[in-house]
C-alpha positions as CSV (number, residue, x, y, z in Angstrom):
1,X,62.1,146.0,131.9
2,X,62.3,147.7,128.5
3,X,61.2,146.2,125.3
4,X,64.7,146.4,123.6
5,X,65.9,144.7,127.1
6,X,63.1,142.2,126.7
7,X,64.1,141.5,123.1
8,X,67.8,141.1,123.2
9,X,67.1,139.0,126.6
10,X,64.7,136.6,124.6
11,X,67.3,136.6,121.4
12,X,69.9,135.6,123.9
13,X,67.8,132.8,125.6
14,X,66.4,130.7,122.8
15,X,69.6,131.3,120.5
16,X,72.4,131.5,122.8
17,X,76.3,132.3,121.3
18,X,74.3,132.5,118.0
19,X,72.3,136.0,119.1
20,X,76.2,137.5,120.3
21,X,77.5,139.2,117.5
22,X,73.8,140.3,116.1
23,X,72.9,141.8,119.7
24,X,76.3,144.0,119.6
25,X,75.3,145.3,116.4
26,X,71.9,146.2,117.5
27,X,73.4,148.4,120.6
28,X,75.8,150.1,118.1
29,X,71.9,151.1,116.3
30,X,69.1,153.2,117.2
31,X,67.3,149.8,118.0
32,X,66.4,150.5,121.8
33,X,64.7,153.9,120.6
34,X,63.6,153.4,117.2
35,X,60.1,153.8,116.5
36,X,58.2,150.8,114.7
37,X,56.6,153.3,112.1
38,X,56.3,156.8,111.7
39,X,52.3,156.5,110.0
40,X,51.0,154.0,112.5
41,X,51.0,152.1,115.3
42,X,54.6,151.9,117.5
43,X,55.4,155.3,116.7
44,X,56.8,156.4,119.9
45,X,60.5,156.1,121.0
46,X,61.1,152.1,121.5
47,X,58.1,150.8,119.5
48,X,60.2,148.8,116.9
49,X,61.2,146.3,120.0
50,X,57.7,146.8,121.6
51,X,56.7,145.5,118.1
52,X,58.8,142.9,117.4
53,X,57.7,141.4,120.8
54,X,54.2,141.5,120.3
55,X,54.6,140.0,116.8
56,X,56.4,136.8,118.8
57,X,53.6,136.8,121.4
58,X,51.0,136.6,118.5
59,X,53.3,134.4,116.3
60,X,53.4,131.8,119.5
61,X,49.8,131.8,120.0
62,X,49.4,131.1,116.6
63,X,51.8,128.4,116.2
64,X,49.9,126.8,119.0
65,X,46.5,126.6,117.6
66,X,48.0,125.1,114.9
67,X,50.4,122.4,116.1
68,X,49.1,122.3,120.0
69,X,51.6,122.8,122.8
70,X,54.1,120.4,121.3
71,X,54.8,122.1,118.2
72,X,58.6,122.3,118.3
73,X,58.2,119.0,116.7
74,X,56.5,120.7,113.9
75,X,58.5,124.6,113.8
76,X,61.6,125.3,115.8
77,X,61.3,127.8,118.8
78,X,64.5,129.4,117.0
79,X,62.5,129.6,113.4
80,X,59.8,131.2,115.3
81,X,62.0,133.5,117.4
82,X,64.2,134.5,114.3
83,X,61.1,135.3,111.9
84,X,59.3,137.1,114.5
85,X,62.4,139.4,116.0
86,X,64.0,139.8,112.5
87,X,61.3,140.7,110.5
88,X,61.2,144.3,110.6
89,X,65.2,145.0,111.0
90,X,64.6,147.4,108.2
91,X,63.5,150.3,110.2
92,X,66.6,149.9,112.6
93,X,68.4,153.6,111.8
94,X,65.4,154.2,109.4
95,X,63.9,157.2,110.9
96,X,65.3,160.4,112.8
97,X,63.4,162.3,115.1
98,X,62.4,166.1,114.2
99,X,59.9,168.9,115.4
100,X,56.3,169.8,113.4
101,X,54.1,172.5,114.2
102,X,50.9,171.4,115.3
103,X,47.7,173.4,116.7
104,X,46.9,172.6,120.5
105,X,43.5,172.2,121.9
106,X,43.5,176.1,122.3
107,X,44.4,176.8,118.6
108,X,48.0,177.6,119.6
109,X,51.1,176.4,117.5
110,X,53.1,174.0,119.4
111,X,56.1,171.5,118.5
112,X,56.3,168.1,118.9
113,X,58.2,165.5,118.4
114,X,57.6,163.1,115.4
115,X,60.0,161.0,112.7
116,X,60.8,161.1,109.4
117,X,62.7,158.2,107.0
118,X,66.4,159.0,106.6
119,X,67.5,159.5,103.4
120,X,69.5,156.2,103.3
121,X,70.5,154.0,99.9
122,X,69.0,150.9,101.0
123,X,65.3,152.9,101.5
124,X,65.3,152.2,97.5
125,X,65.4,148.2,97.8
126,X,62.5,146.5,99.3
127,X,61.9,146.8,103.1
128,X,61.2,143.3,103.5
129,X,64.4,142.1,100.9
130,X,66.5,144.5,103.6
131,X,65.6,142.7,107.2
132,X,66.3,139.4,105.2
133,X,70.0,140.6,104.2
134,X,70.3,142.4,107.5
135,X,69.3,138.9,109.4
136,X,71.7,136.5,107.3
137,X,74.9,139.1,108.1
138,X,74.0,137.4,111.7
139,X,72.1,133.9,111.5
140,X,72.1,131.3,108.9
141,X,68.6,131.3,108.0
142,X,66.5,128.2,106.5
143,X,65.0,128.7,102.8
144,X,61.4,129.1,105.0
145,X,62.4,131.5,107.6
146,X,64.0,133.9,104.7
147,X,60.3,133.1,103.0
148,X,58.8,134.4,106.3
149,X,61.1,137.5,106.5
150,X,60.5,138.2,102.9
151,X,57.0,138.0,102.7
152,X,55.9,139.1,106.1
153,X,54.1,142.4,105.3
154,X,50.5,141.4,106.1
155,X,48.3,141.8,102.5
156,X,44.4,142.4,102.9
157,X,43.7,142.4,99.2
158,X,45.5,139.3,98.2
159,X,43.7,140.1,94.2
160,X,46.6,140.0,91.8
161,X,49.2,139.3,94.4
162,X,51.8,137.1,93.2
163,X,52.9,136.3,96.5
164,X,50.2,135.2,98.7
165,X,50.4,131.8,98.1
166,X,53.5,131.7,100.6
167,X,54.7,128.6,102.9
168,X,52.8,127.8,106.4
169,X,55.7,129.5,108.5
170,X,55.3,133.2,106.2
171,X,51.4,132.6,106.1
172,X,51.3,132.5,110.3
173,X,54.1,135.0,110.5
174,X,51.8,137.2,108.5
175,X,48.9,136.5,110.5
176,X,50.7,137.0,113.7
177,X,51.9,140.4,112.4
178,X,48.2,141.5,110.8
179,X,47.0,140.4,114.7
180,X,49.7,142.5,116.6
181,X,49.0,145.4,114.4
182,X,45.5,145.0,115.1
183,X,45.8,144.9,119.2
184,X,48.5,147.9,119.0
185,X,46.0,150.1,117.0
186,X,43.3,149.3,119.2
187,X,45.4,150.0,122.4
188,X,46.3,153.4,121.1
189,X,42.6,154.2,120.4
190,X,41.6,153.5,123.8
């Protein structure tokens, strides 16, 4: 099954009637091919889904070590599902495929295929501020899981930064994200 399969499945099973009128948008998008960056890891055709699952695979795992196997107690399946799956909405119709010139193996020019950013209004607004207005046209989303959306970008030098001192679901979020990023880079350097 594809990832953007695997992803609207899994939007559709833990939020039901909620997921409906988000997951028609999405197939009016470029979500099943979009790419999850055009720099880094994910960016092939469908790595913004593949993304956005492993980001809930981590963010689960996570979850667990901290609240055990009954954590729904402590965090909602459907907080973890939203923050996870709605984090990075930002780069759905973000990026356009085009053709660079690149030497082969031989020294020979070839074209691939690679992305670029659109040139879109909302690229001038922050990425993070975007998947958190995207997500509320769709879900009604608690003060913490807009925190988690807002501040999920993962930051390694937290010196100066204003908003590392986030809430618990944002901090895992961010963890969960730093972790996935970390596996995919590894898997495409193998």
């Amino acid at each position: 099954m594809a990832n953007y399969d695997i992803y609207k499945n899994t939007m559709k099973a833990y939020l039901g009637e909620e997921a409906d009128e988000f997951i028609a948008w999405l197939d009016t998008t470029d979500a099943s091919v979009a790419p999850s960056s055009i720099k880094h890891t994910m960016s092939t055709v469908g790595g913004w889904a593949g993304h956005s699952i492993n980001v809930l695979q981590r963010l689960i795992k996570v979850v667990k070590m901290e609240y055990g196997e009954d954590f729904d107690a402590s965090i909602s399946k459907k907080s973890i599902i939203k923050v996870a799956l709605l984090h990075d909405l930002y780069k759905i119709n973000r990026y356009e495929q085009y053709y660079r010139n690149v030497k082969d193996a031989n020294g020979q020019w070839i074209q691939v295929l690679d992305y670029k950013v659109k040139e879109k209004f909302e690229h001038h607004i922050n990425n993070n501020f975007t998947s958190v207005v995207i997500a509320n046209r769709f879900f009604k989303l608690t003060d913490d899981e807009i925190e988690a959306i807002y501040y999920s970008t993962p930051n390694d030098d937290l010196k100066g930064s204003d908003d590392f001192n986030v809430g618990h679901l944002a901090n895992m979020l961010r963890y969960a994200i730093k972790w996935a990023l970390d596996d995919e880079k590894a898997e495409e350097n193998k």
